[in-house]
N, C-alpha and C positions, 0 to 999 in steps of 0.2 A: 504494500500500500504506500509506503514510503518513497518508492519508485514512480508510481504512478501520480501521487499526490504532486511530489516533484516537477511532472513534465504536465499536468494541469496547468501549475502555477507560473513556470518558467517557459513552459512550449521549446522544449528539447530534455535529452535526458540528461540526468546528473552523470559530472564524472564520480568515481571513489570515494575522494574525500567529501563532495555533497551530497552525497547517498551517505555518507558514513555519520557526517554533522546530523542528518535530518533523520538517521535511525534515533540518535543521542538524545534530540528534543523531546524523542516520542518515548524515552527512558529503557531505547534499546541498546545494551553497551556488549559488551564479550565478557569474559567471564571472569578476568580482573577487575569488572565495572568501569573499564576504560571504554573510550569509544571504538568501535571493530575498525580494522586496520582495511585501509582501502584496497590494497591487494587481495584484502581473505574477499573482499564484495565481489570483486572481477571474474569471478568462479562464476558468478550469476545474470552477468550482464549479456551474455548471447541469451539465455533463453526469457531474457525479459525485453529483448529485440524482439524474439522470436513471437515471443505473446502479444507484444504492441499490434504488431504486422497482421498476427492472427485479429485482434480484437478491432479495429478498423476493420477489419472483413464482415464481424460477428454484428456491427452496426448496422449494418444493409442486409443479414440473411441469417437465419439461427442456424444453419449448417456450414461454416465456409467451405470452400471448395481450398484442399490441402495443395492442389496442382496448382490455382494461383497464388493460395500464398506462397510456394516455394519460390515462384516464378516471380512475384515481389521481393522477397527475399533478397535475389541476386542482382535485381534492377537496384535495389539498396546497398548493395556488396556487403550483403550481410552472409557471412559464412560460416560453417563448421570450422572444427583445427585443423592448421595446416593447410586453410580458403579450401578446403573442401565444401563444393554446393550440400545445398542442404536440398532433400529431396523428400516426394510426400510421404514418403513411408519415416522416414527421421519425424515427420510430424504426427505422424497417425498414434503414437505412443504418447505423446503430451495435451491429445483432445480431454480428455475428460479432466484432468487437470486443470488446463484451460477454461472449460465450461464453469469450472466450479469458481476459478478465479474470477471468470468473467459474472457470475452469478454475485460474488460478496461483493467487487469492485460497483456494481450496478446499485446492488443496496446499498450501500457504504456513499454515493453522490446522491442518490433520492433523501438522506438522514441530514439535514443539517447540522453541520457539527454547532455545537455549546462553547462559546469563551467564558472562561474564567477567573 
């Protein structure tokens, strides 16, 4: 959510260290109660590309089609390791995940957040 919240606000993604500050705010740290180290976040950053690209699809259709997002994917030179294309079957294993995420992230923008 941190991720997402992010590029809401700013209209692009955070690198590391603003993904790492905006876990902090939200009283998410590692396990020294420090803030998580921006390298340990970079493990997550292809499949939070991966999701974006998926969920722009999911706005227009409750099924996307896995063969255009790949094929967005590499218009975006968004790659596996090693710029290996990412292809529908790499995706077809992160759908229901996806769905779910796209499920809280949907509740989570209809809830008004509370300042306090």
């Amino acid at each position: 959510m941190a991720w997402h919240d992010f590029q809401q606000q700013h209209h692009r993604e955070p690198d590391g260290s603003e993904l790492s500050a905006r876990l902090a705010e939200n009283g998410i740290l590692d396990r020294g109660d420090q803030q998580i180290k921006p390298r340990t976040l970079a493990r997550y950053f292809l499949q939070f590309r991966i999701y974006t690209t998926w969920a722009q699809h999911r706005t227009i259709t409750d099924e996307p089609s896995t063969d255009q997002v790949a094929k967005e994917l590499a218009q975006r030179g968004i790659t596996a390791q090693y710029n290996k294309p990412i292809h529908p079957t790499d995706l077809e294993k992160h759908l229901s995940s996806f769905e779910r995420r796209w499920q809280v992230l949907t509740h989570h923008r209809a809830i008004p957040r509370q300042h306090t």
